[in-house]
C-alpha positions, 0 to 999 in steps of 0.5 A: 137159871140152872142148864137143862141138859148137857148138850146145854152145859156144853155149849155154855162152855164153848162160849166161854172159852170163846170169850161169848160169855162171862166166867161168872155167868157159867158159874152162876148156871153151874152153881144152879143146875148143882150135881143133878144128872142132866138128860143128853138133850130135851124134847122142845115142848109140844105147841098147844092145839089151836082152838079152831073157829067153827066150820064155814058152811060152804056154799053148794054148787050145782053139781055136774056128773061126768058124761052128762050133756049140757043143754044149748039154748 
């Protein structure tokens, strides 16, 4: 799998050196990405929209209006 960015290649080569990862693993990657200019960083992917289940209709509550009166029995 080539490295997507090279903040990507440079972490692999700090597993590395860390002893994280195998030398043939950073080479097998290099040798994938090959001399292509990889960006600085990438942007996560945006998540897709959620589809949204039709509104619940709600329920109507009698509605009280501020300074009326409630009638007592």
């Amino acid at each position: 799998m080539p490295f997507k960015s090279q903040a990507q290649r440079r972490k692999f080569a700090q597993l590395l050196v860390e002893g994280k990862i195998s030398p043939q693993t950073f080479e097998e990657w290099n040798r994938e990405t090959g001399g292509k200019k990889l960006p600085e960083h990438v942007k996560p992917a945006r998540r897709a929209a959620k589809k949204r289940s039709p509104a619940k209709k709600r329920q109507k509550r009698p509605s009280t209006r501020k300074g009326a009166k409630r009638r007592r029995s």
